[in-house]
N, C-alpha and C positions, 0 to 999 in steps of 0.2 A: 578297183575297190574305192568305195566311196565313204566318207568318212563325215557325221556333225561333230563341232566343235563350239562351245561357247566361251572367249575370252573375255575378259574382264574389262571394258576401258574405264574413263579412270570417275572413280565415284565420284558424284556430286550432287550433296543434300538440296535439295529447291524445292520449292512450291512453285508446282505447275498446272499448268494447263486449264486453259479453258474451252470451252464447248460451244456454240450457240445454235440453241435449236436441232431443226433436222438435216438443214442444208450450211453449206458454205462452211469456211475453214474455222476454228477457235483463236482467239485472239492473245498476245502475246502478255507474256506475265513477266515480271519483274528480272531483271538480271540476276545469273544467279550465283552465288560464291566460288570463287576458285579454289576449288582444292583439285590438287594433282597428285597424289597419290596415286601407284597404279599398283592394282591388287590382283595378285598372282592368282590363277586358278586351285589352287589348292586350299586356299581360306575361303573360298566361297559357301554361304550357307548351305546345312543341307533343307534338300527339295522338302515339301510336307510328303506327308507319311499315307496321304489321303489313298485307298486303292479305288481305282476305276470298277467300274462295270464288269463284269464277267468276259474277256476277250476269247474269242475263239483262235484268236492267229498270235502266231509268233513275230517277232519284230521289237523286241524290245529293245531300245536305243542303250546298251549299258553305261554306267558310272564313267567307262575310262574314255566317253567321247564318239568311240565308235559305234556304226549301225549292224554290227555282227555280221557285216559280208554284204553283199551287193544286194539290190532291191530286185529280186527276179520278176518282177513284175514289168522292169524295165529291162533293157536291152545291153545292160552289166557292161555297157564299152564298148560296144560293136561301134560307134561313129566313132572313137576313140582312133585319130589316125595319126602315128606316128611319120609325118611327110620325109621325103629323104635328106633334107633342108633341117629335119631334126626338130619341126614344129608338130604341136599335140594341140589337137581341134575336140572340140564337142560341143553336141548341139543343145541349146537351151530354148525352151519352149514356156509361155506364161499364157495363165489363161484368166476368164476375168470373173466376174461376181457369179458363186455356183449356189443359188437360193432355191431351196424348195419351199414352195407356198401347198398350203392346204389339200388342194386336187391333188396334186403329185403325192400324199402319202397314200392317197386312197387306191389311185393310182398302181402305187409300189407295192400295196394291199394286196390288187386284184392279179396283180404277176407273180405273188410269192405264190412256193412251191416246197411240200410234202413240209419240214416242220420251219419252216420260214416264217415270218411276221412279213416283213418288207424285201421286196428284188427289186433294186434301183440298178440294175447290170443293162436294160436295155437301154437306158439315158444316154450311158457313154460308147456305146457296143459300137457306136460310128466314126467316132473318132478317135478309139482308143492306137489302130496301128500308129497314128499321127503323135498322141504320147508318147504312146513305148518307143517310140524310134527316136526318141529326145533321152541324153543323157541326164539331164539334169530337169526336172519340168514343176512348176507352183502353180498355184492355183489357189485364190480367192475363197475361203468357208464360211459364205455370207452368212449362213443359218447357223447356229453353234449347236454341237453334238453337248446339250446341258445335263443327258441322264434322263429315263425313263418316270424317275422320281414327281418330273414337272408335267407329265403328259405330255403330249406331243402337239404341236401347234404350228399353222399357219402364221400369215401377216394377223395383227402388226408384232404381237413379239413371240419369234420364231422358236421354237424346241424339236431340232429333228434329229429323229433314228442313226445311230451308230451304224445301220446298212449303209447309208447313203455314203457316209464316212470310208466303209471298206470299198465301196464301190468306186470310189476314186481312187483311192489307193490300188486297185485292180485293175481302171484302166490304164496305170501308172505315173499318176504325180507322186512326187518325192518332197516335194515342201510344200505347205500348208499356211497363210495366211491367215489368221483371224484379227486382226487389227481393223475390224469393221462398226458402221453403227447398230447393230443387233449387239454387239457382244455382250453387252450386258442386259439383254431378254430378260435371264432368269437369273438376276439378280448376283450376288456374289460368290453364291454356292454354285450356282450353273457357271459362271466363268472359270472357278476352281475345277469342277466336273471336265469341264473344255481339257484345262491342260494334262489333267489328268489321262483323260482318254489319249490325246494325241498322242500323251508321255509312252502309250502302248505298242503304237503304231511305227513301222519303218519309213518315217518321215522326219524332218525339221522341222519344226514348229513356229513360226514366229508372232508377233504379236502380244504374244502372251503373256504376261511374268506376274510372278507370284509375289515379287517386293523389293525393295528402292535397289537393292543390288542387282539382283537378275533382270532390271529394268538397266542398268548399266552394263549388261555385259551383250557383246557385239555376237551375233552368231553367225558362225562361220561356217560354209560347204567346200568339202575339199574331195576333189576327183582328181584321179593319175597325177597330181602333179599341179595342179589348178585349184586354185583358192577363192571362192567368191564370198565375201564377209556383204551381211541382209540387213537392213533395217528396215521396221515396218507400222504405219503411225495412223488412225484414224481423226477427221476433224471433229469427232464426240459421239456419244452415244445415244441418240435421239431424248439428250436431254437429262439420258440418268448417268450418276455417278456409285463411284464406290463408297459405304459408310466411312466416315473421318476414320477410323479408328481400324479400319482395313489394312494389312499391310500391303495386299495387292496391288498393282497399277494398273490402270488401260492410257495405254499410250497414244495420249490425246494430239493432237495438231500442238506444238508452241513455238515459233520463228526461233527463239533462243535457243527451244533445246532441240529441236533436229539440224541446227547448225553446229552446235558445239560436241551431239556425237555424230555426224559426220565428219566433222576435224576427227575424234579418238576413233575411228573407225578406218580412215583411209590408208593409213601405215598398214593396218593389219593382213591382208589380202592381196591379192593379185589385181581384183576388182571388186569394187563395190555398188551395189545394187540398194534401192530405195523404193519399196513397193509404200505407195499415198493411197489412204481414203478418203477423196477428196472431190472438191467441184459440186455444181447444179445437176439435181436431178433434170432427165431428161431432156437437157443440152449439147447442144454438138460442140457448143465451140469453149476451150475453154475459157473458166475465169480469168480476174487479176492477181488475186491468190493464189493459185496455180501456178501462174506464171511467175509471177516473183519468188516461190517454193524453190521454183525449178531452175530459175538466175540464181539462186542463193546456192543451192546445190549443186548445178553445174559450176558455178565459180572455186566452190571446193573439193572437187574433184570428183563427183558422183559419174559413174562411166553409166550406167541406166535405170533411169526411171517408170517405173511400174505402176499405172492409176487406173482406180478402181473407182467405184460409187454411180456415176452420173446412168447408167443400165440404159446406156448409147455408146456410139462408137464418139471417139475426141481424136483429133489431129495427131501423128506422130510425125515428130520433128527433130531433128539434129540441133544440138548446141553448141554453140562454139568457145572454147577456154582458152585462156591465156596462156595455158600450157601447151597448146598445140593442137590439144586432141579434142575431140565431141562427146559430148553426152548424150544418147537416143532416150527420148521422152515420149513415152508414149500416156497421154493424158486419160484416155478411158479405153479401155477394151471393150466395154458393155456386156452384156451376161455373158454367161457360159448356158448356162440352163435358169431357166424360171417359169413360173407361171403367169406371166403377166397377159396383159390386155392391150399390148399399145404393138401395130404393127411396127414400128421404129425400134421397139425393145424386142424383136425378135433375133435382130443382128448383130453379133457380137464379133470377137477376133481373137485368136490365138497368134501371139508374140513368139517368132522364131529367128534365131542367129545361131551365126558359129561363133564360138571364141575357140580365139590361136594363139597359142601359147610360144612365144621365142624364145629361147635364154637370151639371146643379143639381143633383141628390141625391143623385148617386155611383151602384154599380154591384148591382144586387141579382141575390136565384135566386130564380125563380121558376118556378109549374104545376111541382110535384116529384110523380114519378110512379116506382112500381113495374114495369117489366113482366115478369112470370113468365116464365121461359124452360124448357123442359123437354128435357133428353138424350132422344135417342130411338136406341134399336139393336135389331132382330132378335135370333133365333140359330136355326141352322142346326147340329144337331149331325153332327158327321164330318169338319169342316171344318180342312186342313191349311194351311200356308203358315212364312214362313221366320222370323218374330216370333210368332205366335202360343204363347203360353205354355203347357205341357204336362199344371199341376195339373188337378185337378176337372175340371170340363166348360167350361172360360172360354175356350177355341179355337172356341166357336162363335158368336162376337159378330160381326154385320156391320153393314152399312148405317147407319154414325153421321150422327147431324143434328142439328139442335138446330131446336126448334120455341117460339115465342110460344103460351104456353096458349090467348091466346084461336083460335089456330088450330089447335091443336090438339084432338082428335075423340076420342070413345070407344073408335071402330074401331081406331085407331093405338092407345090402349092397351091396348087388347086382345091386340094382339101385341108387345107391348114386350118383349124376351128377359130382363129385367131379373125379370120375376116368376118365373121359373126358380131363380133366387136369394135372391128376398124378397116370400114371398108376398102379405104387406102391400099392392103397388105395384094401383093403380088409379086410375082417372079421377076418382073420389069422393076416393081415399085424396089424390093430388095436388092437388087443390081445396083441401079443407079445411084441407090443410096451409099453402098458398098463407094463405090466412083466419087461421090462427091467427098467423101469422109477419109478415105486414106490416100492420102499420095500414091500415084504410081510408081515412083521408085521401089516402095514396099509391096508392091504386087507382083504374081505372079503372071505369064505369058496368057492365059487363061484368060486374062478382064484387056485385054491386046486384042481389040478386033476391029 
């Protein structure tokens, strides 16, 4: 049984956050007042009253915390091993930025079936066993589900389909990221629509909050016994904010305050987790920003970090604390799915560990593994439809997936429509790249030859 939880750590009124631009983190703001009051779950405001979209599925997260029973989408504890040493393991899986651009609705268009709008089920139909075989699994919602209301839209500010949304949920992530720079697309009605919707959904939500309180309150994933308390922070929203008068947040990048709720966050859990939207586009290596994020963080106790943005793969690396123990940092994942154009952004990573759970020795990560994921699309040129974009030759992208390298074949890259664009893209060209970008430690036997 799996359980969300949102505690409260401890309010504190500040003007935050800043933003610059498209790239690179926001700059810090003023220190901000101590108050320490810590504020019991049961004065927490209530939620708005806003109702979602028309849902088809059940999953609604109730009032008293709980997700109404396991997520059958997922594998309900089967990795859940009780050792005879009296340790309780389960596996966590993170995956990285999941955007759909424009082709892809059309796309999702031409695969819907009898009264469907959009099937976005063959995207993930390749790596879903690889999901569902994870206890716990998040996942990056570059695009925000903003509501039918705004139309639907490609780059640059995204509006996609509530399918896509179940589609993931289907092939079984359980927690949900939005703390990206889209989030604020469609302004602050679509941000509101966002939590709205998630609020439907059998997932966690992070990122999100609807105002200065639930911007203070740490949220917690609790399985068999196993407590992982989330935080989750983007470095701006390509420049837009919320109106002064909003009571909403987007949780902007600020030195001061993801230091001070990381301190009100690390009591609460077993382990704590910090998913960053963060770094240079189209970079391997990370920033200094970054790195100082992740010294500040590692030094107060963050057990792993989760980075999103840069839509490449970034170094993952071990930290070392003063407490003894490591923090695993993994600086970018790179996509999960998109439509891009850049043979380098076709390869992304899926973040896998066990955590083992001891009553005498407390709770570690352990077997940390890389798995390569690779976009895969056709193209078909002549190809019309009602999203499909009009420049160059980019209306003829079809058949989006996403594939595990190691299943992944020469043949398939061979036709990958992506070489059309960057002639670079090959089965050698993605290897190597894979090799040069993740430590072998975090590899499988597989990239061993």
């Amino acid at each position: 049984m799996s359980k969300f939880i949102k505690i409260p750590a401890f309010l504190i009124l500040t003007a935050v956050i800043a933003a610059f631009g498209f790239t690179g983190c926001g700059g810090v703001s003023g220190t901000p007042p101590d108050f320490s009051g810590f504020i019991p779950a049961s004065d927490r405001p209530e939620q708005s009253s806003g109702q979602p979209e028309e849902n088809p599925r059940d999953g609604t997260i109730p009032a008293d915390g709980t997700d109404g029973g396991d997520n059958n989408n997922n594998n309900n504890g089967d990795n859940n091993i009780i050792d005879s040493d009296g340790k309780t393991r389960l596996k966590f899986i993170a995956a990285g930025d999941n955007i759909v651009h424009a082709v892809m609705l059309d796309d999702a268009m031409a695969k819907a079936k009898d009264d469907e709008i959009f099937n976005f089920g063959d995207i993930y139909k390749n790596i879903s066993h690889i999901i569902k075989a994870a206890d716990i699994a998040l996942v990056n919602a570059e695009t925000p589900i903003a509501g039918s209301e705004f139309g639907y839209s490609g780059y640059p500010m995204f509006n996609t389909p509530k399918e896509n949304a179940f589609a993931l949920v289907e092939a079984g992530f359980n927690i949900v990221s939005i703390a990206n720079n889209h989030m604020l697309d469609k302004w602050e009605k679509g941000y509101e629509n966002q939590l709205d919707f998630w609020d439907t959904q059998p997932v966690l939500q992070l990122g999100g909050f609807r105002n200065r309180q639930d911007f203070e309150t740490v949220r917690i994933y609790e399985k068999d016994g196993v407590s992982i308390a989330f935080l989750s922070y983007t470095y701006g929203a390509n420049g837009m904010y919320l109106p002064e008068e909003s009571e909403m947040v987007a949780p902007f990048i600020d030195y001061a305050t993801v230091e001070r709720q990381v301190k009100a966050a690390r009591p609460l859990a077993d382990l704590l987790f910090v998913v960053m939207h963060w770094g240079d586009e189209d970079v391997f290596n990370a920033n200094q920003t970054q790195k100082n994020l992740a010294e500040m963080m590692a030094a107060n106790g963050v057990d792993v970090i989760i980075g999103m943005h840069p839509h490449v793969l970034q170094e993952t690396v071990w930290l070392e604390r003063s407490d003894g123990k490591k923090t695993l940092v993994t600086y970018s994942l790179g996509n999960l799915i998109s439509g891009m154009l850049g043979a380098k952004n076709m390869v992304g990573g899926l973040l896998e560990f066990d955590i083992v759970k001891d009553g005498d020795t407390g709770t570690e990560i352990e077997n940390v593994k890389i798995i390569p994921v690779i976009t895969h699309y056709r193209y078909q040129q002549g190809r019309t439809g009602l999203y499909l974009p009009v420049y160059r030759f980019q209306n003829g992208r079809l058949d989006f997936s996403v594939y595990s390298f190691e299943d992944y074949t020469r043949e398939l890259a061979a036709e990958h429509g992506v070489a059309l664009f960057d002639s670079a893209f090959s089965y050698d060209y993605i290897k190597n790249l894979i090799l040069q970008h993740i430590p072998g430690e975090f590899l499988s036997d597989f990239y061993r030859d």
